[in-house]
BALOBA-1460 file (C-alpha; in Angstrom, 3 decimals):
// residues 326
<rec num="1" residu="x" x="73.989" y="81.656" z="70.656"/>
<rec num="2" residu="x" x="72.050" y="84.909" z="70.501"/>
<rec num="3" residu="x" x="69.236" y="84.306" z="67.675"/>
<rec num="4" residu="x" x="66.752" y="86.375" z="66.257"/>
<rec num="5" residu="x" x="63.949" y="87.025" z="67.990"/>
<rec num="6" residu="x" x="60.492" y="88.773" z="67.567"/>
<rec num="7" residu="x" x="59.985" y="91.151" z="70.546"/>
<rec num="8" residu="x" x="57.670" y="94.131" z="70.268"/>
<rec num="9" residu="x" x="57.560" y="95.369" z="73.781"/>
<rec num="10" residu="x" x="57.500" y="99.210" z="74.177"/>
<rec num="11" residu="x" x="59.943" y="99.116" z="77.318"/>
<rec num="12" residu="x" x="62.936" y="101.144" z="76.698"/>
<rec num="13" residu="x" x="61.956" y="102.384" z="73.300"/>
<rec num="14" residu="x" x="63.014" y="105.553" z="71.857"/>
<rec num="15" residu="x" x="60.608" y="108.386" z="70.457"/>
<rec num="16" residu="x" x="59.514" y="107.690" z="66.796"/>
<rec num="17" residu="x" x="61.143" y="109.987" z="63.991"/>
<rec num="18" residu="x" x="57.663" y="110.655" z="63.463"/>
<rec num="19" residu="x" x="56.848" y="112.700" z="66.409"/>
<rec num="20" residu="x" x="57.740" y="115.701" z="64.167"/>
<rec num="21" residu="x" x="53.971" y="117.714" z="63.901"/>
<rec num="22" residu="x" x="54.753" y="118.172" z="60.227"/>
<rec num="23" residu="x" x="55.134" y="114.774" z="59.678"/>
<rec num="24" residu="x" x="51.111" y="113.791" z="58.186"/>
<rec num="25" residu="x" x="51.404" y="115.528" z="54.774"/>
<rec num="26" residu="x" x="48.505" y="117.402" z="53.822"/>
<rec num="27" residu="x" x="47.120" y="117.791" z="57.144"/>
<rec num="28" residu="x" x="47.878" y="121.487" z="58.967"/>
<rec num="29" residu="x" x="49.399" y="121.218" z="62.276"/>
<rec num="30" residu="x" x="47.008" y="120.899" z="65.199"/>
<rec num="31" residu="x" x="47.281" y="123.194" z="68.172"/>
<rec num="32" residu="x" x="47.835" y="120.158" z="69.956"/>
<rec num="33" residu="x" x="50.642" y="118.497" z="67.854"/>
<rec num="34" residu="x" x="52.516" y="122.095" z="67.509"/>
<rec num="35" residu="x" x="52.560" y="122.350" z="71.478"/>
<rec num="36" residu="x" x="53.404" y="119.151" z="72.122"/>
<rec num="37" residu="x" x="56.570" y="119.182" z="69.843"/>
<rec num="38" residu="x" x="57.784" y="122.047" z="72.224"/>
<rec num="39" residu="x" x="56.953" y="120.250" z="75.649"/>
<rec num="40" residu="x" x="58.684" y="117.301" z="73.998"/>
<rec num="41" residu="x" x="61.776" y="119.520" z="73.471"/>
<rec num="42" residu="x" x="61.616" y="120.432" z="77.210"/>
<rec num="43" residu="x" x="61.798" y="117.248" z="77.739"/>
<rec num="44" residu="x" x="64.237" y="115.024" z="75.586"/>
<rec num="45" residu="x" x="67.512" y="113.627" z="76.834"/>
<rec num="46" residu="x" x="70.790" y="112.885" z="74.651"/>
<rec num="47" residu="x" x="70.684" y="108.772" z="74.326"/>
<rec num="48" residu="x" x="72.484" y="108.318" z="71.108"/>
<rec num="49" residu="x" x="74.762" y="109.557" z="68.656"/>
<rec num="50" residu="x" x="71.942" y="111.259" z="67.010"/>
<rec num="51" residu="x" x="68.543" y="110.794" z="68.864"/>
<rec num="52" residu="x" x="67.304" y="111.453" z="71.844"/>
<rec num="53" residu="x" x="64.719" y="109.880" z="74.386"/>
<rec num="54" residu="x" x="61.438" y="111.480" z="75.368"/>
<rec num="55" residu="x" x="60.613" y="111.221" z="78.674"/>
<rec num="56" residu="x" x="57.266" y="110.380" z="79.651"/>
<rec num="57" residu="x" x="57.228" y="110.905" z="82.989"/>
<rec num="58" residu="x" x="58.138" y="114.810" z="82.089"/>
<rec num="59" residu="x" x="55.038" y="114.840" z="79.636"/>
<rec num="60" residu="x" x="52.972" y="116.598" z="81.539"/>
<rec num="61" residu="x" x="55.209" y="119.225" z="82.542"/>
<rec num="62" residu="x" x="56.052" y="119.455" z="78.993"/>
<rec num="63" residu="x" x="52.663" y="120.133" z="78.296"/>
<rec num="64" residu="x" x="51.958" y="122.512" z="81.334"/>
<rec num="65" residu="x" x="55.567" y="124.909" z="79.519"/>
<rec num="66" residu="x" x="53.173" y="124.421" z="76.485"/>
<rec num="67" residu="x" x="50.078" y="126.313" z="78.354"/>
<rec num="68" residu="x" x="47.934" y="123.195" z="77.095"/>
<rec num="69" residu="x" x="47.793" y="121.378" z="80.380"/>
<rec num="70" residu="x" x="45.874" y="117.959" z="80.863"/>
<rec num="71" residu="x" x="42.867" y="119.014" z="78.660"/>
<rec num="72" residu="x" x="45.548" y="118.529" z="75.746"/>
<rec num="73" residu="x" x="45.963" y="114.492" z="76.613"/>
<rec num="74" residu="x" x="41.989" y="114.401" z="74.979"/>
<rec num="75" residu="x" x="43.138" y="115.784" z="71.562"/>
<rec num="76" residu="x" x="44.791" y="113.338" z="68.805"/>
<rec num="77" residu="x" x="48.619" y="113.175" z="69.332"/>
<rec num="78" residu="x" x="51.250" y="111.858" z="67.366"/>
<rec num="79" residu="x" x="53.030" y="110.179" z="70.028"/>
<rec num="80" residu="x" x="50.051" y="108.053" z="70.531"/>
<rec num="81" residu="x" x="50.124" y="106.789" z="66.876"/>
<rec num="82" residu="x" x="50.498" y="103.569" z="65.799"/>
<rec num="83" residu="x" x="54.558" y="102.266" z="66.663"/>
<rec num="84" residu="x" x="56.508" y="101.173" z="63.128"/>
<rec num="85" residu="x" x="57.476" y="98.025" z="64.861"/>
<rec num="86" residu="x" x="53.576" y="97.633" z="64.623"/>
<rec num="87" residu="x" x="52.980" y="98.728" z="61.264"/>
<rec num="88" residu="x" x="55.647" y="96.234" z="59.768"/>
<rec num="89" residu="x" x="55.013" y="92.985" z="62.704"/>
<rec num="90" residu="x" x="53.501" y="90.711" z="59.850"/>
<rec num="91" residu="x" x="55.512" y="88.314" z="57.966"/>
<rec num="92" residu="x" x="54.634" y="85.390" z="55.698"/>
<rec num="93" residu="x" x="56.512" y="82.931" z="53.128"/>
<rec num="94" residu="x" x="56.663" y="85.340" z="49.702"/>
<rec num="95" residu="x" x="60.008" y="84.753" z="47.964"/>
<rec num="96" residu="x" x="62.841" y="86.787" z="49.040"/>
<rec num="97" residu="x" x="64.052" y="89.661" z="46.635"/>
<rec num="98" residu="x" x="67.322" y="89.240" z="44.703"/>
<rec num="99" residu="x" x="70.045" y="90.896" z="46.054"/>
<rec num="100" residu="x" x="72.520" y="89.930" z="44.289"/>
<rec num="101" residu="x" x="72.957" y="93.107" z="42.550"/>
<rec num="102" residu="x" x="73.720" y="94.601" z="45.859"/>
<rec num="103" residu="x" x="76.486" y="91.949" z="46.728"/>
<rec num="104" residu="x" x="78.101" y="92.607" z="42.951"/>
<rec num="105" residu="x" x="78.687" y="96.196" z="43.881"/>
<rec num="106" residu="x" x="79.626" y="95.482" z="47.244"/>
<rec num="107" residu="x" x="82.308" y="93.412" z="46.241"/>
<rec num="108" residu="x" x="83.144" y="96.259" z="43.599"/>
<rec num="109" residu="x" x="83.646" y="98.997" z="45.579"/>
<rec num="110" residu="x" x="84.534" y="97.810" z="49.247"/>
<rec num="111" residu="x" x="88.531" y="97.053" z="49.981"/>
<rec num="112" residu="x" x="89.894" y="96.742" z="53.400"/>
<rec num="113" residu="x" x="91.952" y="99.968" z="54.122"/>
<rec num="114" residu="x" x="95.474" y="99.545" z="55.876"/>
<rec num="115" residu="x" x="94.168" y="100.330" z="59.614"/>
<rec num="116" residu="x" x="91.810" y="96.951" z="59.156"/>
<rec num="117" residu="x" x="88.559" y="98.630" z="58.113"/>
<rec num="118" residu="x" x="86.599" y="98.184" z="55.375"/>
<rec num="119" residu="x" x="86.764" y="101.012" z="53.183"/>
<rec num="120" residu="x" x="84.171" y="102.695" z="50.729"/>
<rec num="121" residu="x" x="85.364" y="103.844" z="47.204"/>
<rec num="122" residu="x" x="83.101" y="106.763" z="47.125"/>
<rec num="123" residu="x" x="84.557" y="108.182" z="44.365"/>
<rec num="124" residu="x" x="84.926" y="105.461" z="42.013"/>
<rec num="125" residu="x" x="81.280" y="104.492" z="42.998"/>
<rec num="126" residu="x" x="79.566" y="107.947" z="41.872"/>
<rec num="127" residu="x" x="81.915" y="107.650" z="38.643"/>
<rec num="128" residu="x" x="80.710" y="104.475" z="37.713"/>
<rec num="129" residu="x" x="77.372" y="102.919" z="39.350"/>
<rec num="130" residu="x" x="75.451" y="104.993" z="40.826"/>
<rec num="131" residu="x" x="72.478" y="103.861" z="38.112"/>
<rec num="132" residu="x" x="73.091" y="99.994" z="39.509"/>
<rec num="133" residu="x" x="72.474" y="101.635" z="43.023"/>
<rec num="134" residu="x" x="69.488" y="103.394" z="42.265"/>
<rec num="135" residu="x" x="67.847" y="100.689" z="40.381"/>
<rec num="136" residu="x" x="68.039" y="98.294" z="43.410"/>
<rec num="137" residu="x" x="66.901" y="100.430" z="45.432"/>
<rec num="138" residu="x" x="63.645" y="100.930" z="42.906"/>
<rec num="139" residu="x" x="63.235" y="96.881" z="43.382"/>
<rec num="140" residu="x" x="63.643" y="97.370" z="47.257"/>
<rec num="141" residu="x" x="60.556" y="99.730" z="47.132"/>
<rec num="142" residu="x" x="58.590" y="97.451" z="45.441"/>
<rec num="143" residu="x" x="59.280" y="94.632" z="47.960"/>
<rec num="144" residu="x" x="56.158" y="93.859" z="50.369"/>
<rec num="145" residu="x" x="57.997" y="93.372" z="52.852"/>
<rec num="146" residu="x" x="55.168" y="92.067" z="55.416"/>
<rec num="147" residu="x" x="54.765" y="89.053" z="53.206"/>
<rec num="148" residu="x" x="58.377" y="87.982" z="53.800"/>
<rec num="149" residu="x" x="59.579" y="85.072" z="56.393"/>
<rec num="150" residu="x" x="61.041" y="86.748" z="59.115"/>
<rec num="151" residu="x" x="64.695" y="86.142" z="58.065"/>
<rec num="152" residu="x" x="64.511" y="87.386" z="54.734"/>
<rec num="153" residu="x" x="62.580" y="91.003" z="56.588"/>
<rec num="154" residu="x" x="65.963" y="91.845" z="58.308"/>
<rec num="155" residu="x" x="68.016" y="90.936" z="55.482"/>
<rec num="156" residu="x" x="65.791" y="93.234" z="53.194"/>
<rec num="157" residu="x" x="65.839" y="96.456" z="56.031"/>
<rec num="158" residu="x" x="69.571" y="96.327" z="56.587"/>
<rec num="159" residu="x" x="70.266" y="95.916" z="53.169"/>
<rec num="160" residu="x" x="68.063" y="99.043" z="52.411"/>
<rec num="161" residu="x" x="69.637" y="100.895" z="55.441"/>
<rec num="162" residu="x" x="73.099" y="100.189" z="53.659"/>
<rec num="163" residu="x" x="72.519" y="100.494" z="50.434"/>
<rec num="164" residu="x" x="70.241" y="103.981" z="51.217"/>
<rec num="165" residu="x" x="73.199" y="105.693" z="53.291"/>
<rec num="166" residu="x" x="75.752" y="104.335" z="50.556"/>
<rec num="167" residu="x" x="73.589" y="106.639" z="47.934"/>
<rec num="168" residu="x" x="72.815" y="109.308" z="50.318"/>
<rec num="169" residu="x" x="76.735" y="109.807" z="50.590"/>
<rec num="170" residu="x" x="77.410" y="109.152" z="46.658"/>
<rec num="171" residu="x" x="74.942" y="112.044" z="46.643"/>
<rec num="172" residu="x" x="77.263" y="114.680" z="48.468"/>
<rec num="173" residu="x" x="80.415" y="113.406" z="47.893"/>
<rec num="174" residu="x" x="82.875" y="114.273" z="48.639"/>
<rec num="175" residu="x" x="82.177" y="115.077" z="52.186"/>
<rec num="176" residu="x" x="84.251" y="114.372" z="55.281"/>
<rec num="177" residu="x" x="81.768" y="112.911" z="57.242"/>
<rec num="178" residu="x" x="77.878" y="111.704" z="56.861"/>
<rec num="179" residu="x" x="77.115" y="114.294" z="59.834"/>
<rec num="180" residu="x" x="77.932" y="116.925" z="57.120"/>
<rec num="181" residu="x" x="74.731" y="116.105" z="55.052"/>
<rec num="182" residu="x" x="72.469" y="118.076" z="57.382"/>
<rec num="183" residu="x" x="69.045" y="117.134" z="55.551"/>
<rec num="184" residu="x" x="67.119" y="119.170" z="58.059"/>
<rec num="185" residu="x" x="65.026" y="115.329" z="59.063"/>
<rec num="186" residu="x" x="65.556" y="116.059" z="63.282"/>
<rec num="187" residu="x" x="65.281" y="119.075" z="65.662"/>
<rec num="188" residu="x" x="68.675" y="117.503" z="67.596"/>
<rec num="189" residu="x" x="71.706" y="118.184" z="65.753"/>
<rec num="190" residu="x" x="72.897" y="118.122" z="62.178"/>
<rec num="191" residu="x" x="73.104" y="114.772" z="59.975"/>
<rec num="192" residu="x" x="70.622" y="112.611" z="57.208"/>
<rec num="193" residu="x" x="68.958" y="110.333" z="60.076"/>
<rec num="194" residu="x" x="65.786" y="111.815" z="60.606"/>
<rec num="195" residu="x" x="64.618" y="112.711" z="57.052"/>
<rec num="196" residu="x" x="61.918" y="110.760" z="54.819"/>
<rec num="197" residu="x" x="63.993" y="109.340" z="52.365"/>
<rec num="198" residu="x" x="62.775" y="105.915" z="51.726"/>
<rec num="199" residu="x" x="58.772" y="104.893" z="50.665"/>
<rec num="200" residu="x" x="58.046" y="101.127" z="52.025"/>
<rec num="201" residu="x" x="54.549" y="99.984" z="51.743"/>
<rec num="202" residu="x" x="53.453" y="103.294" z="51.268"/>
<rec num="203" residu="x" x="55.274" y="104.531" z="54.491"/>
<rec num="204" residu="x" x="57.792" y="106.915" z="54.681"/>
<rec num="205" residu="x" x="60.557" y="106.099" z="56.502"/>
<rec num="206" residu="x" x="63.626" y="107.749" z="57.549"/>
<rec num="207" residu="x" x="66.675" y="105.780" z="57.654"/>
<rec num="208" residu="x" x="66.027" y="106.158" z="61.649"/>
<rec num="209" residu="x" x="62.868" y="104.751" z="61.433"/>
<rec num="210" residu="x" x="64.488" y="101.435" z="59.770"/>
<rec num="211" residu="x" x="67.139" y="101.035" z="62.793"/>
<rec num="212" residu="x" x="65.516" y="102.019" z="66.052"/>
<rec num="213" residu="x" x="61.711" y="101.983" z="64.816"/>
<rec num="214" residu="x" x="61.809" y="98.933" z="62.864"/>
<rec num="215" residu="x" x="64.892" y="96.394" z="63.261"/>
<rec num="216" residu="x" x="66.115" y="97.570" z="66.923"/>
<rec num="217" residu="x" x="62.172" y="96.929" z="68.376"/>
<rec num="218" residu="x" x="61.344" y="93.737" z="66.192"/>
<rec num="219" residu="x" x="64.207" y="91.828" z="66.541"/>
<rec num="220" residu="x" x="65.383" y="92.922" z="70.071"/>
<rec num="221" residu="x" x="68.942" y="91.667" z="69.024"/>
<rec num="222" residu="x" x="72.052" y="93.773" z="70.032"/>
<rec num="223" residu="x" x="73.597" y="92.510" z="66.707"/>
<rec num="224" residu="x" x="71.235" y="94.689" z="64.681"/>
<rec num="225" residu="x" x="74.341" y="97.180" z="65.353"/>
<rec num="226" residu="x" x="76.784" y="94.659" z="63.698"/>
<rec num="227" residu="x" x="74.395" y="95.202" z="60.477"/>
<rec num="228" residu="x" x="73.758" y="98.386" z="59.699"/>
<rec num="229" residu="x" x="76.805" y="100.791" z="58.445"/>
<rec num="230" residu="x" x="76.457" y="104.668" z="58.876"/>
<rec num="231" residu="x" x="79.227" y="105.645" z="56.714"/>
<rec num="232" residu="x" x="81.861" y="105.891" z="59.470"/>
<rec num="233" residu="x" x="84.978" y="104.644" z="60.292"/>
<rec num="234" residu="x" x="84.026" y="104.180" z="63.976"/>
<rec num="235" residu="x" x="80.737" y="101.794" z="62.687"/>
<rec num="236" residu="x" x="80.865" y="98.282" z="62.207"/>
<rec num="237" residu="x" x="82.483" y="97.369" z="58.450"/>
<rec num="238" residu="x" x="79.909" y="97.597" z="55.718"/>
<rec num="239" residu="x" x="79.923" y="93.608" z="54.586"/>
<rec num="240" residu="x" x="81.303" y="92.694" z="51.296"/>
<rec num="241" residu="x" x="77.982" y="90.645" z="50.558"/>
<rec num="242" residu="x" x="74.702" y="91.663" z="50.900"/>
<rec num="243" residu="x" x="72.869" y="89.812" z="53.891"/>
<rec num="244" residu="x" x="69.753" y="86.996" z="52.678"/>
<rec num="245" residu="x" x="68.331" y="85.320" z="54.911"/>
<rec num="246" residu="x" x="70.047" y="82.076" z="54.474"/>
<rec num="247" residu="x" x="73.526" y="83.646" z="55.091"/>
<rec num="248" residu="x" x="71.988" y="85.935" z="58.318"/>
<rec num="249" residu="x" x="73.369" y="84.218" z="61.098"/>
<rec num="250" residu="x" x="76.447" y="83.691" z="60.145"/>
<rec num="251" residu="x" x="76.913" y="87.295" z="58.353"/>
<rec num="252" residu="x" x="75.545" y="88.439" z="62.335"/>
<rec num="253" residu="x" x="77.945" y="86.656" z="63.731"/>
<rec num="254" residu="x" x="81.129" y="87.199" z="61.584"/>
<rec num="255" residu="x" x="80.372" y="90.700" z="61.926"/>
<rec num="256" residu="x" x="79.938" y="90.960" z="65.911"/>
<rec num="257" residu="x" x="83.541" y="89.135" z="66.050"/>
<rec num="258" residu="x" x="85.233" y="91.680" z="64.050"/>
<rec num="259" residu="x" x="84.037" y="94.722" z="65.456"/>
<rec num="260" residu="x" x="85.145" y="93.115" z="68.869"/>
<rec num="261" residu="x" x="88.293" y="92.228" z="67.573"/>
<rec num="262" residu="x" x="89.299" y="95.840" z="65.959"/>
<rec num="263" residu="x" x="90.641" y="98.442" z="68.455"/>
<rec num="264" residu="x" x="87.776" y="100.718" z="67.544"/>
<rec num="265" residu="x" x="85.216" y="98.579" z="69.201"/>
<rec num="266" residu="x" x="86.918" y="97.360" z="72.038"/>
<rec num="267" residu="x" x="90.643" y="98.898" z="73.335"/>
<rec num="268" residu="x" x="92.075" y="97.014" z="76.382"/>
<rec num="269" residu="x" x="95.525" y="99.064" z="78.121"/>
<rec num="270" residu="x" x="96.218" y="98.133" z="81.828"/>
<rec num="271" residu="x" x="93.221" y="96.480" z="82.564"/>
<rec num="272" residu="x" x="91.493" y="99.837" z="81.173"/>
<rec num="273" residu="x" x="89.089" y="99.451" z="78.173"/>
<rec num="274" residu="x" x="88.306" y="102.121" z="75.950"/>
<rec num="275" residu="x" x="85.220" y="101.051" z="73.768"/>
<rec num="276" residu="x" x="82.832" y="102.740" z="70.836"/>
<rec num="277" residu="x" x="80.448" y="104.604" z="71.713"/>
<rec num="278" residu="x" x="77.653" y="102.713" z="70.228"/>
<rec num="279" residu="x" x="78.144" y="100.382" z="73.238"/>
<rec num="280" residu="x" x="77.080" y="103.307" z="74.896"/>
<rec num="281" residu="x" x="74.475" y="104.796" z="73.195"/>
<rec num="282" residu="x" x="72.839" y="101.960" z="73.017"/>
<rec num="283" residu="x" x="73.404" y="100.221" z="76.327"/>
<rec num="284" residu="x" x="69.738" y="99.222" z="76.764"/>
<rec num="285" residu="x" x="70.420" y="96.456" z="73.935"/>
<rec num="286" residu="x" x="73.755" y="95.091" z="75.675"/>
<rec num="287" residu="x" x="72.470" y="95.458" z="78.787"/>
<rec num="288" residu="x" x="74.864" y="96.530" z="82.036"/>
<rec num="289" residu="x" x="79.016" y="96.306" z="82.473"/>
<rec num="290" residu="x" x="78.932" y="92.607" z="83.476"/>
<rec num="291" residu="x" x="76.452" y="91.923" z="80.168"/>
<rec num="292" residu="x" x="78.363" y="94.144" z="77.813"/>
<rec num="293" residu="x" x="81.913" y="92.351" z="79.258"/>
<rec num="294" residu="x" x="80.171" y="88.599" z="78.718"/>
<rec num="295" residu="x" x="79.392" y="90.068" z="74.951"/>
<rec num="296" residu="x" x="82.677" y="90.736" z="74.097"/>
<rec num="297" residu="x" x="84.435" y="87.950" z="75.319"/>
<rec num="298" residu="x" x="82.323" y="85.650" z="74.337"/>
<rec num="299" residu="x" x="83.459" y="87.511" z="70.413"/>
<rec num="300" residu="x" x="86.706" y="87.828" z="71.234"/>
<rec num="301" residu="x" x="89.749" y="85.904" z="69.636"/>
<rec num="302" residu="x" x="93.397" y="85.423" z="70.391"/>
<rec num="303" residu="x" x="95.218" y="88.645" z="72.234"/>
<rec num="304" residu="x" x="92.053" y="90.571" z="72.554"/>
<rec num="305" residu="x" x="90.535" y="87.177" z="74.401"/>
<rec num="306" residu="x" x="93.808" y="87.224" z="76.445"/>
<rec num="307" residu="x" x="93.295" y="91.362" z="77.422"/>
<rec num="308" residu="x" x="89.810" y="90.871" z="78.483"/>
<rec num="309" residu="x" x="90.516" y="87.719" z="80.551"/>
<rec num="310" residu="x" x="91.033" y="88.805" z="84.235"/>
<rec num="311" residu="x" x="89.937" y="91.997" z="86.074"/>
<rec num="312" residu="x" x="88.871" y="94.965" z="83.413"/>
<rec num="313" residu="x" x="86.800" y="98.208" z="83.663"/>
<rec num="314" residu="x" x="85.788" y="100.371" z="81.281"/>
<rec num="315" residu="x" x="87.162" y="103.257" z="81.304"/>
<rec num="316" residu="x" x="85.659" y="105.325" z="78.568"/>
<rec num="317" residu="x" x="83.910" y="105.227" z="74.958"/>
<rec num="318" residu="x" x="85.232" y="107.152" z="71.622"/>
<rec num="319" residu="x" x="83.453" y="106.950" z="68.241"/>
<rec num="320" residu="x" x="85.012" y="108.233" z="64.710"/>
<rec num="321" residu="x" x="82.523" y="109.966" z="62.706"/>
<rec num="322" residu="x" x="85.237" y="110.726" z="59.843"/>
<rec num="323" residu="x" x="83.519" y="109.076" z="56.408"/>
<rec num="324" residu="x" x="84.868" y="105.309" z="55.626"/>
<rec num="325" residu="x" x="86.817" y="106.346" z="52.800"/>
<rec num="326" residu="x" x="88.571" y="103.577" z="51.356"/>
């Protein structure tokens, strides 16, 4: 069984959301940090569905486009700040916040829709409890979250991740798709992902920040993908409960098997599968074909178990980015 585990190695990471030069408020943008926000544009590469991946071995190219050159590597940088993966590494034995209220609107407002995912009733929501909403997530922010046993940390960030994009979208509703609410947060392309909408510990953090800078390099689990929803119908079903640490590994689990099991995560024809993208995007967490194949049959049930015993390729990825309206 694939359990949680505390990894804070900096292979394979992803550049931080806050690389952005405007990103330490009060302080005016250094020559430095301006210049090497454009030499990082020279030098990003498409890795997900809405980040990209800074190279470092184009740095210094990056910097020479810039006119800097290597006297700029002396100068304070943002990209050689302090990782979030850092920031948050602590944990400790505090009580775990209730989130109960989460899990009572939850089981509220989420129905299974007729093509077998779970569906969001957006509009009912924003009629009725948006205040519940908002006052949970005024408890989250109060949560010091460092002082928390390690369980009860990823319940708490994908519960905020969830319950933040669940607001963000009550906000703007109705909208066909999250991608819509451009909030101006990244350089790459439109969507909410990049902007500073949530204070933890004093930090601002972006709801990027809490998947790729925070759960994704602490946990080094694949299933951090199972846990966090972004609004989609091509995304993993938003649970009906809200995740505690006692209920983690089984809420992981549950929610690997149906993604696996639905035709939007994994699509077998002719020995052909078609599979989301987020398998994809984020192939450094499965790891290569033969890992990613292992993966889902080791999830798989009845006639997908069947289709994906014997020779199978995959033959290409497709994500939905229409809003999980339900």
């Amino acid at each position: 069984m694939v359990g949680l585990r505390r990894g804070l190695s900096r292979s394979g990471s992803r550049s931080s959301a806050s690389d952005s030069p405007s990103d330490d408020v009060g302080i005016a943008p250094s020559r430095f940090a301006v210049s090497s926000a454009i030499g990082e544009i020279l030098c990003m590469e498409q890795t997900g569905p809405h980040r990209r991946r800074f190279s470092r071995r184009a740095f210094s190219k990056g910097l020479a486009a810039t006119g800097l050159g290597a006297a700029a590597l002396s100068m304070p940088s943002p990209l050689m700040a302090a990782s979030l993966a850092e920031r948050f590494a602590a944990s400790g034995a505090a009580a775990a916040p209730d989130h109960s209220p989460w899990t009572k609107l939850l089981s509220a407002y989420l129905r299974p829709r007729r093509d077998g995912v779970m569906g969001v009733a957006y509009a009912r929501w924003k009629a009725e409890a948006r205040e519940p909403l908002a006052a949970y997530l005024a408890m989250l922010a109060q949560v010091r979250v460092t002082a928390l046993a390690r369980r009860d940390q990823f319940a708490f960030w994908a519960n905020l991740y969830n319950a933040r994009t669940i607001a963000l979208v009550l906000e703007r509703h109705p909208v066909a798709s999250i991608k819509d609410i451009n909030l101006g947060g990244s350089l790459f392309g439109s969507g909410p992902w990049r902007a500073k909408l949530l204070s933890v510990e004093g930090v601002a953090l972006s709801l990027d920040d809490v998947e790729h800078e925070i759960l994704r390099k602490i946990w080094r689990d694949p299933r951090v993908h199972y846990a966090v929803n972004c609004a989609s119908i091509g995304c993993p079903d938003l649970p009906r409960q809200a995740f505690t640490g006692a209920s983690l590994e089984a809420m992981l689990e549950r929610g690997a098997g149906a993604y696996v099991n639905h035709p939007r995560g994994v699509s077998v024809a002719d020995g052909s599968i078609t599979a989301s993208r987020i398998y994809s995007w984020f192939a450094a967490d499965f790891g290569n074909e033969a890992a990613l194949l292992a993966h889902w049959r080791r999830y798989a049930t009845g006639a997908q178990a069947k289709a994906l015993d014997g020779p199978v390729r995959i033959g290409g990825y497709a994500y939905d980015w229409s809003l999980n309206e339900g």
